[in-house]
DRENTI-945060 format. One record per residue (C-alpha): residue in one letter; z, x, y. Coordinates in Angstrom, 3 decimals, always signed. Layout:
BEGIN
   res          Z          X          Y
     A          Z          X          Y
...
# end
This chain:
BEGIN
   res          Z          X          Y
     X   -165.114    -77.343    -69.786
     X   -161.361    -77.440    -70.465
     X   -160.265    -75.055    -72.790
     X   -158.293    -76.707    -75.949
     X   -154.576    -77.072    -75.875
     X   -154.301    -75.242    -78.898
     X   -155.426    -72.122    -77.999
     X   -154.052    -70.258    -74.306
     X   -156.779    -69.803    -71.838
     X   -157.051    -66.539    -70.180
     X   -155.100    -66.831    -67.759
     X   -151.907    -67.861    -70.315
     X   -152.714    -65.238    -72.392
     X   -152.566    -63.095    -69.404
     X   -148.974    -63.879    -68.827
     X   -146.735    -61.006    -69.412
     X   -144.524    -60.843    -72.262
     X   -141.993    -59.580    -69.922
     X   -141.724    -63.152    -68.562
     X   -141.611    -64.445    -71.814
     X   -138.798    -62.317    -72.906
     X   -136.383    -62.763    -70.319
     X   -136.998    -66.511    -71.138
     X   -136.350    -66.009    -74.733
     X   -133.175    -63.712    -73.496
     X   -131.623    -66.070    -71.090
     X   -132.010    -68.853    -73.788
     X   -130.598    -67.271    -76.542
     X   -127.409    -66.290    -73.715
     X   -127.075    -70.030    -73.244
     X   -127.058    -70.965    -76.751
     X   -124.384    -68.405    -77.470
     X   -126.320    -65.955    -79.784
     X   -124.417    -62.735    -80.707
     X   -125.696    -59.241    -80.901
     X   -128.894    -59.760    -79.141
     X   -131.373    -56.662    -79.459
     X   -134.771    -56.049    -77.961
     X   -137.119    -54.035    -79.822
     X   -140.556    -52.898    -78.366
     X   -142.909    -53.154    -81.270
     X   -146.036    -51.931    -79.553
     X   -148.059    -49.673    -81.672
     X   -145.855    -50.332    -84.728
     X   -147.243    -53.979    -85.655
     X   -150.172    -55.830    -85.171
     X   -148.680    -59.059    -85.344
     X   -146.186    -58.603    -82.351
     X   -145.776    -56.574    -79.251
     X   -141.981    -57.100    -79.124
     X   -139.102    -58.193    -81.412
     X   -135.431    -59.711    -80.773
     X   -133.059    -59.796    -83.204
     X   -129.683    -61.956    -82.734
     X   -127.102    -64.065    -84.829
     X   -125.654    -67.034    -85.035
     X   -122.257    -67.992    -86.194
     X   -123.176    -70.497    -88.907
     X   -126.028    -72.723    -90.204
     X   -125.649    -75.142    -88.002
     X   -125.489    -72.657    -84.377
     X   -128.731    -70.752    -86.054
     X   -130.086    -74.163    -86.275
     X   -129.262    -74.788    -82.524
     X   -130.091    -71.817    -81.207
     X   -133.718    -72.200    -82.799
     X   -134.299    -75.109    -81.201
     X   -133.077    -74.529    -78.085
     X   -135.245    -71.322    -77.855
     X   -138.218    -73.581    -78.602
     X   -137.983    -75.901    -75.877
     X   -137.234    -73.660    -73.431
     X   -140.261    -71.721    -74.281
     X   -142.080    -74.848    -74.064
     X   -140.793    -75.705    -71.067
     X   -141.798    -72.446    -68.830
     X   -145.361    -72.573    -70.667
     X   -145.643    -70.584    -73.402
     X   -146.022    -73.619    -75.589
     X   -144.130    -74.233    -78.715
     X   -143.227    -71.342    -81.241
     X   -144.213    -71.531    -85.042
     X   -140.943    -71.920    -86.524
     X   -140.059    -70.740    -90.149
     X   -136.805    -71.235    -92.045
     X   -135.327    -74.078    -90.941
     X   -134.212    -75.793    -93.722
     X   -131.597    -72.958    -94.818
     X   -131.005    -71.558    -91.676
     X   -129.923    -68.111    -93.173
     X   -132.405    -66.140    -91.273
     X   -135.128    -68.359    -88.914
     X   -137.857    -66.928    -87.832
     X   -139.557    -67.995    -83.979
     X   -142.898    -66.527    -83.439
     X   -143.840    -67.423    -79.793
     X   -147.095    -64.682    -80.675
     X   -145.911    -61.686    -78.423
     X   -142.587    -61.621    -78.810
     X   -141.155    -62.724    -82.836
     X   -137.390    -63.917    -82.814
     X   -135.013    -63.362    -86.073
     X   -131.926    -65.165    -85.857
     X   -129.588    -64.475    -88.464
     X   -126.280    -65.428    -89.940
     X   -124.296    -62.713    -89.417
     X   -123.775    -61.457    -93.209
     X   -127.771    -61.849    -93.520
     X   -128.412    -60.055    -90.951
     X   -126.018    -56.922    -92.246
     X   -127.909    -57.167    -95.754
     X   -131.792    -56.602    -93.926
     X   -130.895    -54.669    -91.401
     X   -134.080    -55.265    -89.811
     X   -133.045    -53.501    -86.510
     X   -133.100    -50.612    -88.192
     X   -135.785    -50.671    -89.845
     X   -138.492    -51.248    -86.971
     X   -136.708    -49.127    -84.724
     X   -136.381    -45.248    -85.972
     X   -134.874    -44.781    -82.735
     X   -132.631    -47.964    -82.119
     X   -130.078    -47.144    -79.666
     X   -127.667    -49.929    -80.415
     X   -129.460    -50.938    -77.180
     X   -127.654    -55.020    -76.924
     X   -128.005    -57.791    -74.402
# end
């Protein structure tokens, strides 16, 4: 029986979200994303094990950088992220279900702070 393409067989969901993050790192590098943070969630939130937080310079690079974080997740097998936020492209939201990816416009991303907020101990820790 072949498990549904919907939902990651053990093995996927075995996968470390180490992996996954460098992908989602090395993408957002490529795409020219500013400010990059990594925030270990674990313990904090049940709906993530790890956050990253990064900007882009305008609608239209958030827009880009959304999309090129979503193929290349795709493409090294984590499958493709739920994507929120698109149409404004103020502050889009990738959930690729371990890791959850804000990218902001940089004056958004001032106003929640959100760095801050899940990380009583943020370091200013970039990438």
């Amino acid at each position: 029986m072949n498990p549904s393409p919907q939902r990651p067989t053990a093995k996927a969901a075995a996968k470390p979200h180490a992996e996954m993050i460098e992908v989602i790192l090395e993408s957002l590098d490529d795409a020219k994303a500013e400010g990059t943070v990594s925030i270990d969630i674990v313990g904090k939130s049940s709906l993530s094990d790890h956050m990253v937080v990064t900007s882009g310079r305008s609608h239209r690079h958030v827009s880009a950088v959304a999309d090129q974080l979503s193929r290349a997740l795709a493409e090294h097998g984590f499958g493709k992220p739920r994507i929120e936020g698109l149409p404004h492209c103020d502050w889009v939201l990738v959930d690729a279900g371990d890791v959850i990816v804000h990218i902001f416009r940089p004056e958004v991303r001032e106003f929640y702070n959100i760095e801050k907020m899940w990380s009583a101990e943020f370091s200013g820790d970039t990438h």
